[in-house]
Structures are given as C-alpha cells and as structure tokens.
TORKOL-4160 file (C-alpha; in steps of 0.2 Angstrom, whole numbers, padded with zeros to 4 digits, m for minus):
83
<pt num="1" X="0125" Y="m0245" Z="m0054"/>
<pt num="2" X="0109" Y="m0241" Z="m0047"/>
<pt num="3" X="0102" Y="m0223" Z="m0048"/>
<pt num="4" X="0103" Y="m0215" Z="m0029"/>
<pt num="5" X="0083" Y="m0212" Z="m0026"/>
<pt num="6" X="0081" Y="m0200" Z="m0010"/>
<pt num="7" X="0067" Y="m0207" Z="0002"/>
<pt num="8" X="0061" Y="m0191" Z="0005"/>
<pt num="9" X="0058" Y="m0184" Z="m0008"/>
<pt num="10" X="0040" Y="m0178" Z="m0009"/>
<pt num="11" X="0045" Y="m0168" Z="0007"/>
<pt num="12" X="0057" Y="m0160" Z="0000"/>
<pt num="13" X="0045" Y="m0156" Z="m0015"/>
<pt num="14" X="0033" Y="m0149" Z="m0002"/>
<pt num="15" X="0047" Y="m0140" Z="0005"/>
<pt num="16" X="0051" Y="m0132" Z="m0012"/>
<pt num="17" X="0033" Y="m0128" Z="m0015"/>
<pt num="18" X="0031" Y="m0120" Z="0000"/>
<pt num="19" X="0047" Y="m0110" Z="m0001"/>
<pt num="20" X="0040" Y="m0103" Z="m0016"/>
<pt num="21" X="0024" Y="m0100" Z="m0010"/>
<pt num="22" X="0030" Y="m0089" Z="0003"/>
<pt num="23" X="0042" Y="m0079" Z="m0008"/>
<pt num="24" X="0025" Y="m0076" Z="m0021"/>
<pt num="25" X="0017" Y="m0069" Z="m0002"/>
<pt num="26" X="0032" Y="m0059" Z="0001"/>
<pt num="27" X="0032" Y="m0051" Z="m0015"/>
<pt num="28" X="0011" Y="m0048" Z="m0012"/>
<pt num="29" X="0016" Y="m0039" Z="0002"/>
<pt num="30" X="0029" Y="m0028" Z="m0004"/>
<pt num="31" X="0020" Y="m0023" Z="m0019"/>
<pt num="32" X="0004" Y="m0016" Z="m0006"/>
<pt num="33" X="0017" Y="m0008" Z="0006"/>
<pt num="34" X="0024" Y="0002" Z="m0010"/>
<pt num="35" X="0006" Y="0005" Z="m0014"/>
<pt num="36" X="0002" Y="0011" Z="m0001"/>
<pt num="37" X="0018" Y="0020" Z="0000"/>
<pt num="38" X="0012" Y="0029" Z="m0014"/>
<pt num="39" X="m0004" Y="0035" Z="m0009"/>
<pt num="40" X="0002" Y="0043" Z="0004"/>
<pt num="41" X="0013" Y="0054" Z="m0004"/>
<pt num="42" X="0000" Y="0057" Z="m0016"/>
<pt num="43" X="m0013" Y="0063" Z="m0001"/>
<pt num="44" X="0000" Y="0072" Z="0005"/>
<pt num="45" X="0003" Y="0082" Z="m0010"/>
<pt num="46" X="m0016" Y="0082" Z="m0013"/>
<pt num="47" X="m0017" Y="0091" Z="0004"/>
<pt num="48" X="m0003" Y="0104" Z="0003"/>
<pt num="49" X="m0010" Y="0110" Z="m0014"/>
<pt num="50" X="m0029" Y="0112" Z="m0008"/>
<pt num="51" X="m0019" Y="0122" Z="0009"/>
<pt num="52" X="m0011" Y="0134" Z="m0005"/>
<pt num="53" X="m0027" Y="0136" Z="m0013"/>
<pt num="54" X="m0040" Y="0139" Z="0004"/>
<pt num="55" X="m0027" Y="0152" Z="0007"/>
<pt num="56" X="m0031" Y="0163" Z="m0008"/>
<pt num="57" X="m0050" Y="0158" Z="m0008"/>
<pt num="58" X="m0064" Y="0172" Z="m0001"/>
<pt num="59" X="m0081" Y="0161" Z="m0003"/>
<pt num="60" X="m0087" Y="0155" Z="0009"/>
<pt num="61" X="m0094" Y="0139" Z="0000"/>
<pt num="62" X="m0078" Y="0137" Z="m0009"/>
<pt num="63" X="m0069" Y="0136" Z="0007"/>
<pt num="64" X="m0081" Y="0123" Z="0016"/>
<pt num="65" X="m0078" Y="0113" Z="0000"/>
<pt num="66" X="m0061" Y="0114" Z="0002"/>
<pt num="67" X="m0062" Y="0108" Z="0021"/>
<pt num="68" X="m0073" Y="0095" Z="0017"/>
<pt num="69" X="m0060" Y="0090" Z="0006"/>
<pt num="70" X="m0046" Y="0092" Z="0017"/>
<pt num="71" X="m0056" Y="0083" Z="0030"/>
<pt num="72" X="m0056" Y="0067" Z="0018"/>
<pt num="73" X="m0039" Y="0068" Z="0012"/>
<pt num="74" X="m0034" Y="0067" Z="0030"/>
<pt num="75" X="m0047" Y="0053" Z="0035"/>
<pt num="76" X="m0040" Y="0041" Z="0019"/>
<pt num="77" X="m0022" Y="0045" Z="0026"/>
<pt num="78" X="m0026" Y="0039" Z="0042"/>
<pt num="79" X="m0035" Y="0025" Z="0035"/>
<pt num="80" X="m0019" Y="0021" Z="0022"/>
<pt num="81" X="m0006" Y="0023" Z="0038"/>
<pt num="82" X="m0017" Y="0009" Z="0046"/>
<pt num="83" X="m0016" Y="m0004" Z="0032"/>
C-alpha cells in the first residue's frame, strides 16, 4: 500500500512554525510585563524608604537630595507604568 502523503503539507509546516513563533513572542512579552512588574515594586519601595528618611533629615542639602531623588523615582515609575 502506498504511504498517505498530505498535499499540504508545507503549509501546515508554516503553520507549525508560525504557531511557535508566536508562543516564543508570548513568552517575550510576559517575561517584560514581569519585569516590569518588578521594578515597579521596587520604586515603590525605593520611594517609601527615602519618605521615612526625609522625615527624620534637618539639612537643607540632604533634603533637596532626597527630593531630587524622589522626583526621579517617581519619573522612572511613570515612565515603567507606560511600557
């Protein structure tokens, strides 16, 4: 008996590839939303510990540092929450 030989078969090959391709983007993309994810917790924490420690500073250059720094923190979150 002959052996059955699908006609299409380089589309369904293409198929195949192309269904993998797009799970490898997939997983792309949920790796940078996790990422991501995690640098925003991490800001966040970055920015409650520099708000406990401008509360017990009295410097004056201390505590612009520590705005300027807040300032950025605030400015990469932004920036992470539009990615």
């Amino acid at each position: 008996m002959k052996k059955f030989v699908f006609s299409l078969q380089k589309v369904l090959d293409l198929r195949e590839f192309q269904e993998k391709e797009a799970e490898t983007e997939l997983a792309k993309a949920i790796a940078e939303t996790d990422r991501i994810k995690l640098a925003l917790i991490e800001n966040g924490q970055k920015q409650a510990y520099t708000n406990k420690t401008r509360n017990d500073t009295f410097l004056i250059d201390q505590m612009k540092a520590i705005e300027s720094y807040v300032n950025r923190l605030k400015k990469e979150g932004e920036e992470l929450q539009l990615n």
